[in-house]
C-alpha positions in Angstrom: 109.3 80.1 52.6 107.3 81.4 55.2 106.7 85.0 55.3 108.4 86.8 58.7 105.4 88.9 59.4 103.3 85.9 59.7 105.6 83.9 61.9 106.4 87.4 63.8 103.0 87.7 64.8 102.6 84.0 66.1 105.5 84.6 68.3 104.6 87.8 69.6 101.0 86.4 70.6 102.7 83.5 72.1 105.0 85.9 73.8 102.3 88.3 75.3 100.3 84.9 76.6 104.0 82.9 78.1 103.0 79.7 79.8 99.4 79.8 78.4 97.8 77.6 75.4 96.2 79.7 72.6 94.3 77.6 69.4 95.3 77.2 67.0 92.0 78.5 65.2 92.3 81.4 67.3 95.9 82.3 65.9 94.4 82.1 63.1 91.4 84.5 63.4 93.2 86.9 65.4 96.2 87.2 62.5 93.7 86.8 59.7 95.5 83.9 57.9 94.9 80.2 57.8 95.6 77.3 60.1 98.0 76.0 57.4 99.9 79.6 58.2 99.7 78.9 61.7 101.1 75.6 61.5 104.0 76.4 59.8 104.8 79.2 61.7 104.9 76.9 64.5 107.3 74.9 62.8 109.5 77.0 61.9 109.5 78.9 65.5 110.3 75.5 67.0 112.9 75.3 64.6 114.5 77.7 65.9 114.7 77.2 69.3 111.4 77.7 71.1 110.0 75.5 73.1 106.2 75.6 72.1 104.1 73.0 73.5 101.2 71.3 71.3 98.3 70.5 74.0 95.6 68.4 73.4 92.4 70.0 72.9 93.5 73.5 74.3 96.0 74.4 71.5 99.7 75.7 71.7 101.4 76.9 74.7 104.8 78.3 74.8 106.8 77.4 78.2 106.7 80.0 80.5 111.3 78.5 80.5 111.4 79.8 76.9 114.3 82.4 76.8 115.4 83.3 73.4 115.7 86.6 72.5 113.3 88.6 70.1 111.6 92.2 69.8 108.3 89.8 69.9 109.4 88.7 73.5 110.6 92.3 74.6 108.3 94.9 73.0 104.8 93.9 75.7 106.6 94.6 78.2 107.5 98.0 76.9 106.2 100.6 78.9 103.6 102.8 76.3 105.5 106.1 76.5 108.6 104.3 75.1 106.9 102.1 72.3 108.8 104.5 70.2 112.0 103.0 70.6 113.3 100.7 67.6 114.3 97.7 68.7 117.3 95.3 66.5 117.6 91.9 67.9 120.7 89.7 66.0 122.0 86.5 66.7 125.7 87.7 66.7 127.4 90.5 66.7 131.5 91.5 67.5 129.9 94.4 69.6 126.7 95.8 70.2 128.0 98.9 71.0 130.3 99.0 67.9 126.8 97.9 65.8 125.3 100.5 67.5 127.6 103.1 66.7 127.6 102.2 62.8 124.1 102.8 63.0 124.4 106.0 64.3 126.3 107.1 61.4 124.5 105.5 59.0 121.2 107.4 60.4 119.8 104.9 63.2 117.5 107.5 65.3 118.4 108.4 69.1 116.3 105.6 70.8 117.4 102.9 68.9 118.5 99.7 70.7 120.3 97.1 69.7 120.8 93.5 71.4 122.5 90.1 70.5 121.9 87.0 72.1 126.5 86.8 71.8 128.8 89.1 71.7 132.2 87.7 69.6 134.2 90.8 70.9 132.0 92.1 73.8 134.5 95.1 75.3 134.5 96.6 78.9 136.0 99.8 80.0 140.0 100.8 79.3 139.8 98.1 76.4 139.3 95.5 78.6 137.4 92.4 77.1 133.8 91.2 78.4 132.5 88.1 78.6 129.9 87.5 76.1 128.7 83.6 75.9 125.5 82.6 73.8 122.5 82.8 75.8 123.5 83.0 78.6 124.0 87.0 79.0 121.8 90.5 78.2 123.6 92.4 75.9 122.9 95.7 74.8 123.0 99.1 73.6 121.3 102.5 73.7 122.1 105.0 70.9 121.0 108.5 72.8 121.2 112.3 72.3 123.8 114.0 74.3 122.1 117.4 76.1 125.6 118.5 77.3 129.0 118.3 76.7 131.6 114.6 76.5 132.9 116.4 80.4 129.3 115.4 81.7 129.6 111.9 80.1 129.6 109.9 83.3 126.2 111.1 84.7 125.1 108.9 81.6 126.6 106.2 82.9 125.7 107.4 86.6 121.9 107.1 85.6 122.0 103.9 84.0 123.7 102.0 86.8 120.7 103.2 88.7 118.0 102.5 86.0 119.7 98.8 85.7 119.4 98.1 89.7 116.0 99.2 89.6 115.3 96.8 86.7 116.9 93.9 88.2 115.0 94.0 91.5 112.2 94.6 89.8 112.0 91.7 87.7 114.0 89.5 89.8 114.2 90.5 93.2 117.8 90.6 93.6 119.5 93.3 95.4 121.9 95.5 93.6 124.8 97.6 94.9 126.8 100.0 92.6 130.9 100.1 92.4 131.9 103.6 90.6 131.7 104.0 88.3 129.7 101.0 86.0 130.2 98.2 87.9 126.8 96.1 89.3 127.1 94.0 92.4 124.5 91.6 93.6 125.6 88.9 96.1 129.3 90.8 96.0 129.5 89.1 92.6 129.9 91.8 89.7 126.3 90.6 87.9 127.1 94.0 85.0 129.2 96.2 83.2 128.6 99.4 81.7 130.5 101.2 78.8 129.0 104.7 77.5 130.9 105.6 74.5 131.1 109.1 71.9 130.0 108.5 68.0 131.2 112.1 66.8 130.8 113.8 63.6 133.8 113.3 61.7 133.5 116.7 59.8 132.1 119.1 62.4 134.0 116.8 65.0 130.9 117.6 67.1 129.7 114.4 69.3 126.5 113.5 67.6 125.2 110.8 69.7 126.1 108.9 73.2 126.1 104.7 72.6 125.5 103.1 76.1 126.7 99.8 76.4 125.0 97.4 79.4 126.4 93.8 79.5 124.5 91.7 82.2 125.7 88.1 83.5 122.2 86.6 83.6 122.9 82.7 83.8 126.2 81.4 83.2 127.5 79.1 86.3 130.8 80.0 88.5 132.3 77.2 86.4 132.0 79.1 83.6 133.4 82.5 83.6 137.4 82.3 82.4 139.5 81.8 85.2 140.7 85.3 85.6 136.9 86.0 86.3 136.1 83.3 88.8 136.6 85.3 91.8 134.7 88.6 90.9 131.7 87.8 88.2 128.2 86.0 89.2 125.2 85.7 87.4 121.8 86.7 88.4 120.5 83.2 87.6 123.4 80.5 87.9 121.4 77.4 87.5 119.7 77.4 84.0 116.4 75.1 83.7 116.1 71.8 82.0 115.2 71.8 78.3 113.5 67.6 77.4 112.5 66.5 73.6 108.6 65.8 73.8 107.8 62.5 73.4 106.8 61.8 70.2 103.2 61.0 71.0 102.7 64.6 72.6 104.4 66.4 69.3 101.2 67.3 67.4 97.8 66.2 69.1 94.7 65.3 67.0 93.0 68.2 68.2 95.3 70.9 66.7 95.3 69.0 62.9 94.9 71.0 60.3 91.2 71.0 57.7 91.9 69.1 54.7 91.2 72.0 52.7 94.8 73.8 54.1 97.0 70.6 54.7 100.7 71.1 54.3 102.7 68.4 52.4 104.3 66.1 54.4 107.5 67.6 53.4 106.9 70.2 55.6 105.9 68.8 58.7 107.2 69.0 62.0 109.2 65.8 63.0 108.8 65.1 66.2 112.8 64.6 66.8 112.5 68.4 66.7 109.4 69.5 68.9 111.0 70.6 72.4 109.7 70.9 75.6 110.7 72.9 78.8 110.9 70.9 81.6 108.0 72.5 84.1 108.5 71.4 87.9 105.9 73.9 89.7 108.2 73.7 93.1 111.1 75.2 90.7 109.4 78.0 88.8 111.6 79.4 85.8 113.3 82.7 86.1 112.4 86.1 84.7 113.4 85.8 81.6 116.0 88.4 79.3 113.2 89.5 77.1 111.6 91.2 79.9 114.7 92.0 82.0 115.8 93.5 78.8 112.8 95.1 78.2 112.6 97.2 82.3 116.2 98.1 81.3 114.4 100.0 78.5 112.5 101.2 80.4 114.0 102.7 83.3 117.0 103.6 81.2 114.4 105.8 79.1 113.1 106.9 82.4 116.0 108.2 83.9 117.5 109.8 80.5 114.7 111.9 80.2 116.0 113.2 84.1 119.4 113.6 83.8 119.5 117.2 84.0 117.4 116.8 87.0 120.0 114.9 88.4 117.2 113.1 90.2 118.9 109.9 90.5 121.8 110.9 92.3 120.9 110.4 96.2 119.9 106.6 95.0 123.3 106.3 93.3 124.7 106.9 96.5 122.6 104.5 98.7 123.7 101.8 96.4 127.1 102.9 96.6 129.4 100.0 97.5 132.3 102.1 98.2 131.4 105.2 99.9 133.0 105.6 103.1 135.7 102.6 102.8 139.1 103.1 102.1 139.8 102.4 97.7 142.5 102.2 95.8 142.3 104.5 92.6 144.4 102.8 89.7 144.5 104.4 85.9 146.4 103.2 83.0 148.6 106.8 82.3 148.5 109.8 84.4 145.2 111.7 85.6 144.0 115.2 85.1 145.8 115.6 88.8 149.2 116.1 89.5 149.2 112.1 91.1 150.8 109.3 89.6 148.2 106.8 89.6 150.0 104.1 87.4 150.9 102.1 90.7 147.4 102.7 92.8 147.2 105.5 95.4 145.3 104.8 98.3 142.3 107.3 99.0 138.9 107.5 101.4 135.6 107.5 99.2 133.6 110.7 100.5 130.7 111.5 98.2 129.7 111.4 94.7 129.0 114.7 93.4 126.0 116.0 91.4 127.6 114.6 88.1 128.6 111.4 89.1 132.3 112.4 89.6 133.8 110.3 93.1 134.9 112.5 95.6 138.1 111.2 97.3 140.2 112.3 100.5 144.0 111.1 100.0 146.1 110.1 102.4 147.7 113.5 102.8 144.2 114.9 103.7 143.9 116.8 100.6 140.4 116.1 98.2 139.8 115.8 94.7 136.9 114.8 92.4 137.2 110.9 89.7 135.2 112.0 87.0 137.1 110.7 83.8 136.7 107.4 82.3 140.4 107.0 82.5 140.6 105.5 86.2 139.5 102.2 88.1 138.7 102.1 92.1 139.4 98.9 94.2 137.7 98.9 97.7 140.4 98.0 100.2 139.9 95.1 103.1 
């Protein structure tokens, strides 16, 4: 069996050079271990998934299409002064923010991410479920520190809706707009959700770490989404690229063959039924892909965590307001910390969002008040 450090380190220098070709002999000397090591962790990489191309004479390139998920893939584009984060990748998971908040309790450091290529039972806000198909979405979670009490809990959630725009247009160039309180808009599709939950101490009852959920719709088609979705979600990439089989007489060129002295047994080698290939069309470049959307997301949720207090992000929260200054209906599940029955949606003018995050409304009776519990939902009217 091949040892995961070995193959972890061929992946993560195929990662950092994406749509390049590396030798194999190279690998080699730059991991210190043989060509025979190298091959296999070839192998085994295209085993799972990746689509590493063997070039003649030049070595092994991994397609710039490849987007499977791995700490390999996210970590260089890490900014330095958050290499510090720890960083869990896993195939499947019911939740990443209930993994994430297991960890917590089990000891898992503030900083600590965790991400899944599927979520099984991927939940939004009021308990609502969220759409979690295999890689097709970013899903994610943040276990961080609270500075201030559960009331301020929304200027968490306030900051990261800005920190995810930023990231998005950054490594995409889409344009974002926010709807309060954690909803994403790009092309006045709903493109993200974001859930900030409590992990609290059960015997001091003391809230011992935030878990911040971000769940982005990153290629799945209109066709896709369940049908009580189709009208609101979009993805930031609808149209995923081509994946081919290489033909079997590009599988493993002569050039890349490995000394005589560190041959693998024919047992082991790669078929070529299972050596894939992206297909490259240089009018239809391949998207960004997750690994370093997810990795800006790090970033720039870091960023703005580390400025919370400062309540820095505020006035860009309210540029890429989508609701400010149009008429909403504010709908909650029971009854709000106001004396207003919500149950049935009370009409309201969005004014401002306050230093916290908190919407500030003007009803219909031209009286004001202040959203700034997790417990109600806006609709823009019109």
């Amino acid at each position: 069996m091949l040892g995961m450090s070995t193959k972890g380190n061929v992946l993560k220098a195929l990662e950092e050079n994406k749509g390049a070709t590396i030798s194999g002999e190279e690998l080699a000397g730059r991991l210190n271990v043989s060509r025979a090591a190298v091959w296999k962790a070839i192998g085994e990489l295209r085993k799972e998934g990746y689509p590493i191309d063997a070039i003649t004479n030049r070595g092994y390139c991994l397609s710039s299409f490849s987007d499977l998920l791995s700490s390999e893939g996210i970590t260089p584009h890490i900014a330095p002064s958050f290499h510090g984060c720890s960083i869990h990748v896993f195939k499947t998971v019911e939740s990443t923010n209930l993994t994430a908040k297991k960890m917590a309790l089990e000891g898992a450091p503030a900083g600590s991410v965790i991400i899944a290529e599927e979520q099984t039972k991927g939940r939004g806000r009021m308990g609502r479920s969220f759409y979690s198909p295999p890689s097709r979405g970013i899903y994610m979670s943040f276990i961080l520190k609270p500075r201030f009490d559960a009331s301020k809990a929304v200027l968490i959630t306030t900051a990261a809706s800005v920190a995810v725009c930023r990231a998005i247009e950054k490594v995409t160039g889409v344009s974002c707009s926010i709807k309060w309180v954690n909803d994403i808009y790009a092309d006045e599709k709903k493109v993200c959700g974001i859930l900030t939950e409590a992990v609290t101490d059960f015997e001091t009852g003391q809230i011992e770490h935030i878990v911040l959920g971000i769940g982005i719709n990153f290629s799945s088609s209109s066709g896709e989404f369940p049908e009580e979705l189709s009208e609101i979600a979009g993805s930031l990439f609808p149209d995923k690229p081509i994946i081919r089989a290489i033909p079997a007489s590009e599988a493993i060129p002569a050039s890349e063959a490995i000394p005589a002295s560190e041959a693998i047994p024919a047992s082991e080698a790669i078929p070529a039924s299972e050596a894939i290939q992206a297909e490259n069309d240089p009018f239809d470049p391949a998207p960004p892909s997750r690994n370093r959307l997810i990795a800006e997301v790090i970033n720039q949720v870091m960023l703005l965590n580390e400025e919370l207090e400062s309540r820095s992000f505020i006035e860009e929260y309210r540029r890429r307001s989508m609701v400010l200054g149009k008429e909403i209906r504010i709908l909650a599940p029971g009854q709000a910390h106001e004396p207003r029955d919500f149950t049935k949606g009370i009409k309201a003018y969005a004014v401002d969002v306050d230093p916290d995050g908190g919407l500030m409304v003007r009803y219909e009776d031209g009286s004001f008040g202040t959203l700034n519990t997790g417990e109600v939902s806006i609709r823009p009217i019109g």
